[in-house]
Each structure stands twice: as structure tokens, then as C-alpha cells.
C-alpha positions in Angstrom: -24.5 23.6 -18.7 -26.9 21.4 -20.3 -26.1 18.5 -23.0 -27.3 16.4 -25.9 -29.1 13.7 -24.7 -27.1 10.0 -25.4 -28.0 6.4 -24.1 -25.0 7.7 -21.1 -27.3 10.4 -20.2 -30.8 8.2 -20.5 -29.0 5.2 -18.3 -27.8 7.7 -15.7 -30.9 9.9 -15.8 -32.2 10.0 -12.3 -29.6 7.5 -10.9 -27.5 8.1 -7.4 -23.9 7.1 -7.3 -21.7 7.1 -4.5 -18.3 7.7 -5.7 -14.7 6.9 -3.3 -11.9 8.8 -3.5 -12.7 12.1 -5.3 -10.5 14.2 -3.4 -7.6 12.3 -5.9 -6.6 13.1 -9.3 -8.8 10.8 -11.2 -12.1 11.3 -9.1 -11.7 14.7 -9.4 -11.7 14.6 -13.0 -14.6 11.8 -12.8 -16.7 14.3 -10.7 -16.1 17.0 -13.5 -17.5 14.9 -16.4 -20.5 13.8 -14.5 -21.8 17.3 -14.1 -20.6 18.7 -17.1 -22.4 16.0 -19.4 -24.9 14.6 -17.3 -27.2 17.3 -16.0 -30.3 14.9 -15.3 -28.2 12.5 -12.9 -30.1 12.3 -9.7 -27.5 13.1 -7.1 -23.9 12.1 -6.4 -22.7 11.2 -3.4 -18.9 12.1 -2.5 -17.4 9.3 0.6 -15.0 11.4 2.2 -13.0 11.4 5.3 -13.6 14.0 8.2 -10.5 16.1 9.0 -10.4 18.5 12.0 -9.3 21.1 9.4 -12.7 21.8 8.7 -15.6 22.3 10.9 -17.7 20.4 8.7 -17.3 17.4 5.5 -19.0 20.1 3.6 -16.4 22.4 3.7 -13.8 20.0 3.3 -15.6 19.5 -0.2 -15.9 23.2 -1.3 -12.2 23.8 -0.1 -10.5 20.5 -1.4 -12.4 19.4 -4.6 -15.1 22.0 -5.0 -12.3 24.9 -5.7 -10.5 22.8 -7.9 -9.2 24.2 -11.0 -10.4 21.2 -12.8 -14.1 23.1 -12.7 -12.6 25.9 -14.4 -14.1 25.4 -17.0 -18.0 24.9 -16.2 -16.9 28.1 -13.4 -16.6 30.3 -16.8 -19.5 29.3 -18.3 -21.5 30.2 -15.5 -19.6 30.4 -12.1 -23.3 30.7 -10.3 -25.1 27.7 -12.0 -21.7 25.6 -11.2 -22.3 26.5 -7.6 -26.3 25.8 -7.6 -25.2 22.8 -9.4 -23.2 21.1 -6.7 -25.3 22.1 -3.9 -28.2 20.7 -6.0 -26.4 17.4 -7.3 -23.4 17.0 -5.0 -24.0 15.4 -1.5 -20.8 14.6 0.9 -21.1 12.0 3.1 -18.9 11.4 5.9 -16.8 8.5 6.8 -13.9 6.2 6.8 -13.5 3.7 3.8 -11.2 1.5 5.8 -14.1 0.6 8.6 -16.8 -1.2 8.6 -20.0 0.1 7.6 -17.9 3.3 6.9 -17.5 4.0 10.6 -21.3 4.9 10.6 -24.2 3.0 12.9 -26.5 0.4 11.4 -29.6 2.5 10.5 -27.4 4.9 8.9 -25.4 2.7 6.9 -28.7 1.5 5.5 -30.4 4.6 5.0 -27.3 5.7 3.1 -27.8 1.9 0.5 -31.6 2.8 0.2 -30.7 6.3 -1.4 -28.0 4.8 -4.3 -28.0 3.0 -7.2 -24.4 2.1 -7.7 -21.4 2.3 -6.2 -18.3 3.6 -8.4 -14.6 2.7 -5.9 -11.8 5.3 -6.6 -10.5 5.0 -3.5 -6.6 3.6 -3.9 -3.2 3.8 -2.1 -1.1 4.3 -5.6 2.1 4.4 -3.8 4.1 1.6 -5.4 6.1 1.5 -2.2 3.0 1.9 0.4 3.9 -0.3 3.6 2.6 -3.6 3.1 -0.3 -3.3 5.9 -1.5 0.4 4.5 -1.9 -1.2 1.1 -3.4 -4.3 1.4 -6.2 -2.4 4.1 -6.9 0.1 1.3 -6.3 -1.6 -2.1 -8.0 -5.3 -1.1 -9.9 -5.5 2.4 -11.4 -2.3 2.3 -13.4 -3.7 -0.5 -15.5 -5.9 2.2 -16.8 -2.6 3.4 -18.0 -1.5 -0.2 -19.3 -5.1 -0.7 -21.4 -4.7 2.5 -22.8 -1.9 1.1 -23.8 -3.3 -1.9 -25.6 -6.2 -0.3 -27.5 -3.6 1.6 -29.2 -2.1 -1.5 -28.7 -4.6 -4.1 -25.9 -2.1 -5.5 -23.8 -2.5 -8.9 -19.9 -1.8 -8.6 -17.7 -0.3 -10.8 -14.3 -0.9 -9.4 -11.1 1.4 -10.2 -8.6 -0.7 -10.6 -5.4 -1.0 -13.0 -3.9 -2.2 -16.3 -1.1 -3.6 -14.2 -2.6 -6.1 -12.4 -1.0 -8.6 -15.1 2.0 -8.3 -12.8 5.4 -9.8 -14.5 2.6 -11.6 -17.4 4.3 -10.4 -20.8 2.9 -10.1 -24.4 -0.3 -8.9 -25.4 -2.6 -8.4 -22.4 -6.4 -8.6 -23.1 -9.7 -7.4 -20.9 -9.6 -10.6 -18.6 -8.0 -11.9 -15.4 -4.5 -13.3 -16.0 -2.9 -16.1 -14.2 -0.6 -14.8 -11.7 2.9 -15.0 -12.8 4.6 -16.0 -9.7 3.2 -18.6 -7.1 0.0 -19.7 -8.0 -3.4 -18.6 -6.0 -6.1 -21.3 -5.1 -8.7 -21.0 -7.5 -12.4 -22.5 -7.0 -14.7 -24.6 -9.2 -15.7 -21.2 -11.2 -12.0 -20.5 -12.1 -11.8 -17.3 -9.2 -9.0 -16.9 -7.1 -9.2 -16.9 -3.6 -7.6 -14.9 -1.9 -8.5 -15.4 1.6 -5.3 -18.0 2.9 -2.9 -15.4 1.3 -4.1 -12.8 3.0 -4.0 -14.1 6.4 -0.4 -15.6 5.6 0.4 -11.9 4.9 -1.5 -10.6 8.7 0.4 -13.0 9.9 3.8 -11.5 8.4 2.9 -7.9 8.8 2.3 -8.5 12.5 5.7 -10.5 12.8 7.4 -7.6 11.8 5.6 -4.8 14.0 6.8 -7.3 16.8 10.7 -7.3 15.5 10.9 -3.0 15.0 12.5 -1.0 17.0 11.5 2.2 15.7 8.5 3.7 13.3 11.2 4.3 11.2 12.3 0.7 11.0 9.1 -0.2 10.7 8.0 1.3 7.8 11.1 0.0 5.6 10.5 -3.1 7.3 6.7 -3.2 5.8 7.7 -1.7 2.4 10.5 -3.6 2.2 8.0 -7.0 3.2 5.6 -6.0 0.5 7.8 -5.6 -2.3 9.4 -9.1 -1.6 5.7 -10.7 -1.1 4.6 -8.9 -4.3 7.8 -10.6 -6.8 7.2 -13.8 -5.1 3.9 -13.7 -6.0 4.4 -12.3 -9.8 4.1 -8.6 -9.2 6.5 -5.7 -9.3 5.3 -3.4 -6.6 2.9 -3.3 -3.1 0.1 -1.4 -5.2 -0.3 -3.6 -8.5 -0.6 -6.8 -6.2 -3.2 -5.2 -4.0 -5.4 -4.3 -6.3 -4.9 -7.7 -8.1 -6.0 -9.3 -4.9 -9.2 -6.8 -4.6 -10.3 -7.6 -8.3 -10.5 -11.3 -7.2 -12.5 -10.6 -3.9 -15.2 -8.4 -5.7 -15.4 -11.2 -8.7 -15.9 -13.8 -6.1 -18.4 -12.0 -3.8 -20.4 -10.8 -7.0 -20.3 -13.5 -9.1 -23.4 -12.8 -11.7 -24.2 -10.2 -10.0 -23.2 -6.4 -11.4 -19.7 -5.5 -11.5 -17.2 -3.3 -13.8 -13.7 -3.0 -13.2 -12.1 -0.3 -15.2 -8.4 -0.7 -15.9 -6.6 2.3 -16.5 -2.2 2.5 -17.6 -0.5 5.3 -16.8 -2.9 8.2 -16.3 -1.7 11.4 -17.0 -2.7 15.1 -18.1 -5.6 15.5 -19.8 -6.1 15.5 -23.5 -9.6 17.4 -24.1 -11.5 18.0 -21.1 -12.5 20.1 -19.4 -9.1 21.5 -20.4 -6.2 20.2 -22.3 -3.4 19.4 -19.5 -5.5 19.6 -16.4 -3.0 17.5 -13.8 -3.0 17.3 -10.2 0.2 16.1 -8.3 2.9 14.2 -10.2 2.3 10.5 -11.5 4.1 8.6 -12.9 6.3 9.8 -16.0 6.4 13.0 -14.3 9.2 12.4 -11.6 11.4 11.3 -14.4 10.3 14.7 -16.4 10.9 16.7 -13.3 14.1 15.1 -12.4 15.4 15.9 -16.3 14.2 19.6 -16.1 15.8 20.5 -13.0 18.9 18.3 -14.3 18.7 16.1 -11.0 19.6 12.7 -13.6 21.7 12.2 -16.7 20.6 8.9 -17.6 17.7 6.8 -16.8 17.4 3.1 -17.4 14.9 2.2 -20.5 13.9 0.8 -23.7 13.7 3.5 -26.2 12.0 1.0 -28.7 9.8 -0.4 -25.5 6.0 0.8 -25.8 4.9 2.5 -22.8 1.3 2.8 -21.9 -0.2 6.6 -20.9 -3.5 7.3 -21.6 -5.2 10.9 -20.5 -7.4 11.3 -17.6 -10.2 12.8 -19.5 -10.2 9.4 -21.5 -9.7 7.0 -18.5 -13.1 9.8 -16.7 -15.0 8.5 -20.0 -14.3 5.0 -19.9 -15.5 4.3 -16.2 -19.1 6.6 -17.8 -19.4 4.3 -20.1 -18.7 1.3 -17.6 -21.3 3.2 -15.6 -24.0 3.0 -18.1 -23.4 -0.4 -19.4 -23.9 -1.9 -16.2 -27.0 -0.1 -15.5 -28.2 -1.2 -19.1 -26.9 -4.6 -18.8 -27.0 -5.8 -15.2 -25.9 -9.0 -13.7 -22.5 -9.2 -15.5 -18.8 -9.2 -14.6 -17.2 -6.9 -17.4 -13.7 -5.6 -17.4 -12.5 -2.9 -19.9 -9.1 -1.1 -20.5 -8.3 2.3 -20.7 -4.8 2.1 -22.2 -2.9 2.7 -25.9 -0.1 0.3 -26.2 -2.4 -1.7 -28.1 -4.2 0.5 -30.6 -1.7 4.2 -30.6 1.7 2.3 -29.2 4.1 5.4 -28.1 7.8 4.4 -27.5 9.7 6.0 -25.0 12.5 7.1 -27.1 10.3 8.9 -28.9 8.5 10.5 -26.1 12.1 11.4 -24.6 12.7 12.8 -27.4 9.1 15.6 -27.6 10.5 16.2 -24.0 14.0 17.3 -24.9 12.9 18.8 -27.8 10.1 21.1 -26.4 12.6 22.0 -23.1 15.7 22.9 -25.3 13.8 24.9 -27.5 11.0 26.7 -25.4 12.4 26.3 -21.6 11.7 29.5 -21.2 8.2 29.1 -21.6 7.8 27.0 -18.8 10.0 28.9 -15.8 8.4 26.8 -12.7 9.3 23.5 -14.7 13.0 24.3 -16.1 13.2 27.4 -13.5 15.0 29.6 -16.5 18.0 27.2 -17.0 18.0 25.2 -20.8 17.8 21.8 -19.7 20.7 18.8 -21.3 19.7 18.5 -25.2 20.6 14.6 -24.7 18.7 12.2 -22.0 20.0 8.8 -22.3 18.3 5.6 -22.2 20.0 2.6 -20.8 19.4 -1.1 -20.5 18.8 -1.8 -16.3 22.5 -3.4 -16.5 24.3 -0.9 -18.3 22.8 1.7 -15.8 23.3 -0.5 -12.7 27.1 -0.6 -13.6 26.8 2.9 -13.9 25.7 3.5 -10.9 27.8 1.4 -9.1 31.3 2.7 -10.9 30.5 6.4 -9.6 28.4 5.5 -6.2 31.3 3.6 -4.6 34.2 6.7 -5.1 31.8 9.1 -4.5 30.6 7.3 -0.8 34.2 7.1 -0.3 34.6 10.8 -0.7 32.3 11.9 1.0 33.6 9.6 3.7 36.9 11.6 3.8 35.5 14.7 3.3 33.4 14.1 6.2 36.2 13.1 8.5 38.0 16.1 7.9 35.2 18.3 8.6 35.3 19.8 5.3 31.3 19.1 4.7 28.9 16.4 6.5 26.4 17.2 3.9 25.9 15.1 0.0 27.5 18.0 -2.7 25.3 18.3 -6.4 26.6 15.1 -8.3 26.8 13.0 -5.3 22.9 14.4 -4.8 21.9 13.7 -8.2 22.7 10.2 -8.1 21.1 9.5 -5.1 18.2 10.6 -7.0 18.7 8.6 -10.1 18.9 5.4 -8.1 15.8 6.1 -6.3 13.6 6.6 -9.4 15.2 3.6 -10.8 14.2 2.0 -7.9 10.5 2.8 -7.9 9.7 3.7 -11.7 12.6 1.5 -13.6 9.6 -1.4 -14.3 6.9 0.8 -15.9 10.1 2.6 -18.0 11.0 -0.9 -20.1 8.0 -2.7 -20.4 7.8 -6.2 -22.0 3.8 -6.2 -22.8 0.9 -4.7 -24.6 -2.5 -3.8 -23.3 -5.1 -4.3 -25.5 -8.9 -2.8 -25.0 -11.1 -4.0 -27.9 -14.3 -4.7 -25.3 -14.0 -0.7 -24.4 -14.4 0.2 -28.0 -16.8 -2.0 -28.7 -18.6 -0.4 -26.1 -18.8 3.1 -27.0 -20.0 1.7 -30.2 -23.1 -0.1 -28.6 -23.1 3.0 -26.8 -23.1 5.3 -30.3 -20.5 7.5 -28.4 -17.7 6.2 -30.8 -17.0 9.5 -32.7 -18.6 11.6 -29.6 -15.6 13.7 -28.3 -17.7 14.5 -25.0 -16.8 10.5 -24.4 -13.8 9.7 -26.0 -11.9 6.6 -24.9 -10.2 5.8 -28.5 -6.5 6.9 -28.0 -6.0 6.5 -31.8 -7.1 10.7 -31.2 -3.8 11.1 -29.6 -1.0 12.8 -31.2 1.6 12.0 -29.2 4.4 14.9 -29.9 1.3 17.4 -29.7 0.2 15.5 -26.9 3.2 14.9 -24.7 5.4 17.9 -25.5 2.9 20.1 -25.4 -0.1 19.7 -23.9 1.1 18.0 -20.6 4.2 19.9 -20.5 2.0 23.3 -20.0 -0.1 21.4 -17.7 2.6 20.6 -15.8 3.5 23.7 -15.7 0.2 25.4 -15.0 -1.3 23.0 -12.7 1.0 20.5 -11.1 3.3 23.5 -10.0 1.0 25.9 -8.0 0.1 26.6 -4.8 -4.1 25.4 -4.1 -5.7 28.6 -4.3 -9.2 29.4 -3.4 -11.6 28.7 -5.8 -12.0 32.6 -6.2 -8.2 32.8 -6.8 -7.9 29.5 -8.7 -10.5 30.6 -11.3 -8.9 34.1 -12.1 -5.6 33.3 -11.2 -3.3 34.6 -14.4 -1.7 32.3 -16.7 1.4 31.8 -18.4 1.7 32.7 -22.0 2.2 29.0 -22.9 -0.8 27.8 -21.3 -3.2 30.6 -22.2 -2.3 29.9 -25.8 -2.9 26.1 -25.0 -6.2 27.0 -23.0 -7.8 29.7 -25.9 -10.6 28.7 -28.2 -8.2 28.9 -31.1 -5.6 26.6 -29.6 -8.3 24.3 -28.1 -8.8 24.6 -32.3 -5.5 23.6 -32.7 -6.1 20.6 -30.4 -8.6 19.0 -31.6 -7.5 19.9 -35.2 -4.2 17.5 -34.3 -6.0 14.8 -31.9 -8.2 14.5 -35.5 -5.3 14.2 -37.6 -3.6 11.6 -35.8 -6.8 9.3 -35.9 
């Protein structure tokens, strides 16, 4: 399992990180490259939360991430030195992100800041409609706890956070803090925004409403339903992209010329390389809508089809926070922010990805019978403009709610039919995804390439972060549609199970040495 040596491997050499949230999609992934290319690392430390599922954190680890078919890969080169590996390299620690000093006494806490190096913050709530209190606990103030930490041991942070913290900002968006787009934030006399008043303003909200609810049920729409209308009034679509926002500010202000990278991924999907092409865990973004086409559950969906949308790969995003990694051990005491996007340099437009989609499912649906479940999908998926499909919505909502009125009081059914069904599900995605699907902006990331040429790890595909590699049709009606398929649509397995489990023919052709050939053959190509 060993590696050629780079100035990645020298800066981390030796170093212990503590990394949050690897039992998610993206740490996962994270973990994976670190032990696949960086042998020599001193140790990793894994923050997780104890769950009386397991009788111990460690198990929680070999069951949850350990078994994970994102090792598949480093389990077939050598399924015992993968094992010796993470007992070697791999120690969990347990505790609660959300409480101070991680729920753990004072001598601990310490002893735990005496034994890193850095700290790298995963940790998210990326539910766009988390309830208002959830999110800003997890996404903002649980940063004071990571912060504590840091002042313990004298720590660096790389921060996790999001391309999307420009809020409702349009136009080309760069590697730097933009103003909010709503109210403004108090800023100091370095330019930071402080975000201490608004956050108390919101306490203050969130505990009005726990007082007025009836019911947990109320509740919850009640703090949703809060966050979303704090978030446009401050200049942000959703709960999760003004949370973060708000925890950006509090680590640049608490840091200031001290070390700190925030990594900004877009919308992270499938992977593109590594470990293999179309690893995925749960569905993100631009999946519900692909889901929702395959099992013909919406007919339309509003959009730009000439609109860029921003995915990048996981495997890229994994490389870019490496590279943010080393950089700030070779460079400390700076604040650097880098993007992990391709609007800006490989711009995809969603017509044309709608288009691989339909494609690849007319044409091969059978090759795929979790995803399309044997029945040819539509071989049209329109696009339309949020008030075209609002009008829509409303000219077939409002005779169907009347029918099923009737229907219901002459007990011929109490229960939504197919259609009626479908469009409840249209008007939900809308609801939740209809922002990211007709964008009005362009991330940019020229500080992250310049880096993985300071680095000399442009043309190394072991840290790729350039998405001129992707092709997209190869790419998006391909690639992630197998992984989809593959890896988004099983049940966990043990690791045993996961790493013999069989394959379908489309993804063992995808997963072969010739079509990992293929791959990189087209990823080449397209750069």
C-alpha cells in the first residue's frame, strides 16, 4: 500500500489529525485517501459519537466506516495490511461535537490537544431544511468547541465548509468572503463579520417558538419554517448555506493570523477516480431529481437548461482538503480559502446533463434494475422556468385536491392515487432543490490550482482537483449512474459481505482494469 513520496506526503509525514464527521460521505472518502496515499502519517484520529448500538466507539468504527465499501479497493490489494493499517493509523475517539470540550473532562480534553497537530472539521447538518436550532448548533456554534481545542495545542484548522455560502451573490464567485446579500452583518475594523448579535437575536427566536408549539410536530415546521425565513432575510436560500456562512466568520475572527483553511466544495457527488469510479454513499443532491425521473415519480422539473450547475466528484473535493492540509502545515499562520467546484473552469449545463441521463436510462435501463426497477424510463424530462412550473403545478394541484376531496367523502379511497402522488413529489423537490437547479453564478477556484502547482501535484492523478479531467457525458451518464446503482442502492453489508458482494454487469465493467482504462483514457481526453 505504499506510495511515491510528494511534498503531501513529506508535510504530513509524522503528523496527527483529528478529523469530524467521517462516518458521512465525504469523510469517508477523506479517510480513504489518507491511508491509501499517505502511509507515513502519524496517526488519525476519528471524533465520533457513542451509540448504545455498540458496546464500544471501536466497533462503531469497524461496523460503520471501517466496512465501508469505499475501502474496497485498498481491501483487494491486501485485505490483511488494510486491517493492520487502521489498527495501526486509525484511533477513534469518543465524544459529542456539539458539547463543550467534546463532553470529555479537562485533563482529557487536553491530553487529547497534546497528541494532534491539526484539526480537519467535516462535521455538518447538510439538510437544507434542518430546524433552525439543529443547524445553527452544528453548522456555527459547535465550532467554539473545535476552537477550544485548538487553543489547547496551538492547532491549525481546516474547515469543511461550502461553495454556497455566497448565498443569493450572483456572477462570478472567487476564493474570498462575499458580502452577504440580504441584511448586512456588523463587521469590525479588520473587515470580519461578527456574528455574535445575530446569533443571540436568533436564540432568542428559536426559544419564542419552542414556547408557542403545541406539538413536536409543530415544532419542527415551526423551526424549519423559522430558518428558511431568517436565512432569505439575510441573503441565503436555505438553513444550511447560512450556517455555515456564519461558522466561516467565527473561525476567521477567532483565528485571525493564526492557521486556518476552509475548503469549499459545490455539489459533491460520485466519484470520478478513486478509489473507485462512482463510489457514493446516500443520495445528494442531483440525485433525488435522478431518482424521482427513474422511478417516473415527476414529469417536469423547474430549471435552466442553459444554467451551469456546479458538481464536482468526491475524490476531487478528498484531494483538495490534502492539499489544504499540507499547505497549511508548510505555510502556517494564514487564512486561505480554496474551491473545489467546475462552473468556472469545465462549466456543465443542465440541459445537457438531463440529457446523458435520459439518454443512458432509455437506452440501457436495463442495466441498472434497482435504479429504473426494469421499466424504460420517459425519453423526454422537461425543464421549466420556476413560473411556468409554479402555474403548472397550480392548474393540476387545485382539481386534483378537489378530487380527492370528493373521492374521499364518498368513501371511495382516503388515500392520494399515482398522479395526485407524483405531484406531491414534484412540488417538494421543487421546494428544497429548485435554487441549486437554475443557478445565476459561477464559482471560480484559481487559488486551488495554483496550489497543486506549488504543490507539483498538478498532473498527479493520485491528487487531482482540476475538473477540466471531467468528461461530463462519461462522467454523469455513466460513471455515477452505475454508482448509483451499485452503491447508493444497497443494503450496508459487513465488511466481509461488502467486499465480495457480486456486482452488476454494468458496474463490474465500470470497476475492471480495462474500463478503469477507459476512464482515465476519457477524463484525459476531455482535459
Amino acid at each position: 500500500m505504499g506510495t511515491k513520496s510528494t511534498v503531501i506526503n513529506q508535510q504530513l509525514a509524522g503528523k496527527h489529525i483529528l478529523i469530524t464527521g467521517c462516518t458521512g460521505f465525504l469523510g469517508k472518502v477523506l479517510l480513504e485517501k489518507l491511508l491509501r496515499t499517505n502511509p507515513d502519517i502519524g496517526g488519525i484520529y476519528l471524533l465520533v459519537r457513542g451509540s448504545k448500538k455498540y458496546s464500544s466507539i471501536r466497533e462503531r468504527f469497524e461496523s460503520e466506516i471501517q466496512s465501508s465499501t469505499v475501502f474496497n479497493h485498498m481491501r483487494s490489494q491486501d485485505a490483511a495490511a488494510f486491517d493492520d493499517l487502521c489498527e495501526e493509523k486509525v484511533h477513534v475517539v469518543a465524544g459529542e461535537i456539539t458539547e463543550p470540550k467534546f463532553g470529555m473532562g479537562d485533563d482529557d480534553f487536553q491530553a487529547l490537544a497534546d497528541k494532534l497537530d491539526m484539526i480537519v472539521n467535516s462535521a455538518a447538518s447538510v439538510n437544507f431544511r434542518e430546524e433552525l436550532d439543529k443547524a445553527l448548533t452544528i453548522n456555527t456554534l459547535c465550532l467554539n468547541n473545535l476552537l477550544e481545542l485548538s487553543e489547547a495545542g496551538d492547532l491549525p484548522v481546516v474547515q469543511i465548509s461550502t461553495c454556497y455560502v455566497h448565498g443569493f451573490n450572483t456572477g462570478d464567485i472567487y476564493e474570498e468572503t462575499k458580502p452577504p446579500a440580504g441584511r448586512p452583518f456588523p463587521r469590525n475594523e479588520k473587515g470580519q463579520y461578527l456574528i455574535h448579535d445575530i446569533v443571540q437575536k436568533l436564540k432568542k427566536k428559536i426559544s419564542k417558538v419552542k414556547e408557542k408549539a403545541k406539538s413536536k410536530e409543530q415544532l419542527s415546521k415551526m423551526l424549519v419554517d423559522l430558518g428558511i425565513e431568517e436565512a432569505h432575510k439575510y441573503g441565503w436560500n436555505d438553513t444550511y448555506t447560512f450556517t455555515k456562512w456564519m461558522g466561516e466568520q467565527l473561525l476567521m475572527e477567532r483565528l485571525y493570523n493564526k492557521s486556518l483553511a476552509i475548503v469549499r466544495p459545490a455539489i459533491i457527488e460520485s466519484t470520478l477516480l478513486g478509489p473507485q469510479p462512482g463510489w457514493i454513499e446516500g443520495v445528494k443532491v442531483a440525485d433525488a431529481i435522478i431518482f424521482a425521473y427513474a422511478r417516473g415519480k415527476i414529469a417536469m422539473f423547474p430549471g435552466d437548461s442553459n444554467a451551469v450547475i456546479d458538481i464536482i466528484p468526491a475524490d476531487l473535493v478528498a484531494n483538495s482538503i490534502v492539499l489544504a492540509m499540507a499547505k497549511t502545515f508548510k505555510s502556517p499562520n494564514q487564512c486561505n480559502i480554496y474551491q473545489s467546484c467546475s462552473s468556472g473552469s469545465n462549466p456543465a449545463r443542465i440541459g445537457q446533463l438531463r440529457d446523458y441521463m435520459v439518454d443512458e436510462g432509455t437506452a440501457n435501463f436495463e442495466a441498472y434494475p434497482k435504479l429504473f426497477r426494469g421499466k424504460r424510463p420517459a425519453d423526454y424530462f422537461p425543464l421549466a422556468p420556476q413560473a411556468a412550473f409554479d402555474n403548472a403545478m397550480r392548474a393540476v394541484q387545485l382539481p386534483l385536491d378537489f378530487a380527492q376531496r370528493a373521492r374521499s367523502i364518498l368513501g371511495l379511497h382516503d388515500e392520494k392515487w399515482g398522479f395526485h402522488k407524483n405531484i406531491d413529489t414534484a412540488a417538494k423537490l421543487s421546494t428544497v432543490f429548485a435554487f441549486y437547479s437554475q443557478p445565476k453564478y459561477k464559482f471560480h477556484n484559481g487559488k486551488l490550482l495554483a496550489l497543486a502547482e506549488e504543490l507539483g501535484v498538478a498532473d498527479d492523478e493520485d491528487y487531482a482537483v482540476d475538473s477540466k479531467l471531467i468528461d461530463w457525458k462519461q462522467y454523469f451518464g455513466k460513471i455515477h449512474l452505475a454508482g448509483l446503482e451499485e452503491y447508493a442502492l444497497i443494503e450496508k453489508k459487513s465488511s466481509a459481505d461488502a467486499s465480495n458482494k457480486p456486482q452488476t454487469a454494468q458496474v463490474k465493467s465500470m470497476h475492471s482494469n480495462k474500463a478503469k482504462a477507459t476512464a482515465k483514457k476519457s477524463v484525459k481526453a476531455a482535459s
